[in-house]
N, C-alpha and C positions, 0 to 999 in steps of 0.2 A: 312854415307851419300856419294853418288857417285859421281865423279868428273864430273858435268852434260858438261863438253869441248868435251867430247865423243859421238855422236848421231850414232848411229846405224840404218842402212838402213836395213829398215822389205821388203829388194826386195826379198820374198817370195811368191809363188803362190796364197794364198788366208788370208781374218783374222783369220783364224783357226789357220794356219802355223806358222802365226806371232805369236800370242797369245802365243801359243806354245815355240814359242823362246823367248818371254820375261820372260814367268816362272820360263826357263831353266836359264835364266840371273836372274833371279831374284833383286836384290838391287845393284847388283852390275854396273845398267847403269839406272839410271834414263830419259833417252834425246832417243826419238826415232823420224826417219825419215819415213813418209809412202808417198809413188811415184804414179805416173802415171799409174803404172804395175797392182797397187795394188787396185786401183778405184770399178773399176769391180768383184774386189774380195771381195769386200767387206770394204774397207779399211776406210770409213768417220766411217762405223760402228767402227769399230778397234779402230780406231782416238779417236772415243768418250769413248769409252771404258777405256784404256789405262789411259785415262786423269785422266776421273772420278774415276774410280773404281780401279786404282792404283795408283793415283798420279803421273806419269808421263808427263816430258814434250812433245809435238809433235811438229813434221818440216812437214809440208805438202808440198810436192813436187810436186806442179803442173805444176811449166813455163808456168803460164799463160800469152796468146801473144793472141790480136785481141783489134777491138777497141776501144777505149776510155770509152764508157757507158757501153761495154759487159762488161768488165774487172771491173770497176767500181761495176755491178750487182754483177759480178758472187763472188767478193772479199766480198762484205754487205753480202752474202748466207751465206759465208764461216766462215767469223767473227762470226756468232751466235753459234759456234761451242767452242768458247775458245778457241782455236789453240794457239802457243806459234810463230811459222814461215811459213811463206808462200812465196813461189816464185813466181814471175814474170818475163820477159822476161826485160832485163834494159834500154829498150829505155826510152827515158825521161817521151813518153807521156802514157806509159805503167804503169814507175812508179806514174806518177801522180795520177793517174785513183784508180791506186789499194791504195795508200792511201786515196782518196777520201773515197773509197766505205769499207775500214778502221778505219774511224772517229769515236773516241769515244772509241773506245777497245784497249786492249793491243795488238794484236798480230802484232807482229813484219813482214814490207815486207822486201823481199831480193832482190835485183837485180841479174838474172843472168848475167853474162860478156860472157864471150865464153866457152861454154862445156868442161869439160876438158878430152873428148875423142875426139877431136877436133886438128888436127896440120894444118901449115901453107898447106900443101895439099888441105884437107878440106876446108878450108874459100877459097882457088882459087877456087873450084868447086864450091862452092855455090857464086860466085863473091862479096865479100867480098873484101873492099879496101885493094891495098899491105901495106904492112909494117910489123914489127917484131911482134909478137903475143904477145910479154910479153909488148909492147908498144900498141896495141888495146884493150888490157885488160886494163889497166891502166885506158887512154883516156874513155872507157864507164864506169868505176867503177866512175870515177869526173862526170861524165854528169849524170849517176846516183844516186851519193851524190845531185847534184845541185837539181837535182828533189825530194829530199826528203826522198830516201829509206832509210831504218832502217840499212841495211846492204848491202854485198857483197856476191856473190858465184864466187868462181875462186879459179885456181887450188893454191898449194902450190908453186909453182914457180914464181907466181905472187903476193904473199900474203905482203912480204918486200916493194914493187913498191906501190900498194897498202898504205901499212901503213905509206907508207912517202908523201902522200897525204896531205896538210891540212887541205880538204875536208873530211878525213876520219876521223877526232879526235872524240871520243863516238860513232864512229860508229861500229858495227861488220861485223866479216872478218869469210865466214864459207868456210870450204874448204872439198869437195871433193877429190876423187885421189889421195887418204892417202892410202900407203899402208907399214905394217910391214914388218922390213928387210928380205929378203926372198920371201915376199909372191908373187904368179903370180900378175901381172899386172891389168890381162883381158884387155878390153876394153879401159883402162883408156891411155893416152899417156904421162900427164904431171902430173909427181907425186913426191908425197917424204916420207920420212917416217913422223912418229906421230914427233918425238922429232923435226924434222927440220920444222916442221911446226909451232911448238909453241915458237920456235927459231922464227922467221921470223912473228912472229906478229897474228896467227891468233886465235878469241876465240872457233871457235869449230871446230874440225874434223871432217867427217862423212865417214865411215865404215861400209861396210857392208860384201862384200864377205868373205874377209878373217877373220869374225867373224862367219855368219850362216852356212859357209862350215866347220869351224874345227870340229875335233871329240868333243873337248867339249869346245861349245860356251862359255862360263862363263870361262875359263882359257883363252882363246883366247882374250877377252874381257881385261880381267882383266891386263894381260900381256903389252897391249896397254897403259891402267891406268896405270902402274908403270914405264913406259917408257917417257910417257907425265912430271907425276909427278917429275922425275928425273932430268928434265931439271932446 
């Protein structure tokens, strides 16, 4: 059985792709992530697929953000799906909405906090109030507990701030911007490795480049598993 703390981002071109990489993984990652990228490629189809007809978990990554009755709709759509996680955008009235239109199913909403290819740069261009970033994450993950979310997305830096919440107790902490010793960065700004993340409180990881780029995914995968497990 795989240690489902690992979700793997399918940010692959289409659900063939995906498909494809979860083969090559085979058992050894139960938990997949399917994005915004992936909509268009097919990916609710994938989503369903995945679930059903393999037994794995799914994180729908969509940041859904607009208002209150959209979000509400579009979250009842989405639910009829069995999904295991779904994102929303963490304002309060955001997270309210998508648990509304949640009632009644399992699948879990997440708050996003702040992107974590996002630095204090960033939030001044988009005028975003000043202060420390690992302190505005904090601040929107409590106003997003207040509202009800199931969870959190924010980077591994912020994951300890987080858990020392009171606000946070049973709730989950998924993080992003994991990345193995070594591996490039990309896009990502605020990261840490698998082990210092599971140090610091959070229950799932999610990974994806430096999984579906290695020569062989399933080692690359695996590698992370025994790195997590280790702690």
């Amino acid at each position: 059985m795989s240690d489902d703390r690992l979700i793997v981002a399918l940010d692959v071109p289409n659900a063939l792709a995906g498909l494809n990489l979860a083969e090559q993984l085979g058992d050894a990652v139960s938990f997949y992530k399917i994005g915004l990228g992936m909509l268009t490629g097919g990916g609710l189809a994938l989503a369903n697929e995945l679930k059903q007809d393999h037994g794995k978990k799914i994180f729908l990554d969509m940041k859904l953000f607009d208002i209150g009755a959209t979000v509400e709709n579009a979250v009842r759509g989405l639910a009829q799906f069995d999904l295991d996680f779904l994102t929303v955008h963490g304002d309060p009235y955001v997270v309210k909405a998508a648990k509304e239109g949640a009632a009644g199913k399992d699948m879990k909403i997440l708050a996003v906090t702040i992107l974590t290819s996002l630095d204090r740069a960033d939030l001044d261009g988009a005028l975003i109030k000043p202060g420390d970033i690992r302190d505005l994450v904090q601040e929107r993950a409590a106003k997003a507990f207040e509202a009800c979310a199931d969870g959190i997305i924010a980077s591994p830096q912020e994951a300890a701030l987080i858990r020392a919440l009171p606000e946070a107790e049973g709730r989950l902490i998924v993080t992003p911007g994991v990345r193995p010793t070594g591996a490039a960065l990309g896009d990502q700004k605020r990261v840490a490795t698998p082990a210092q993340a599971v140090k610091d409180g959070v229950d799932h990881i999610v990974v994806g480049r430096p999984v579906w780029q290695a020569e062989n995914p399933r080692a690359a995968a695996e590698a992370i598993l025994a790195e997590m497990a280790a702690v």
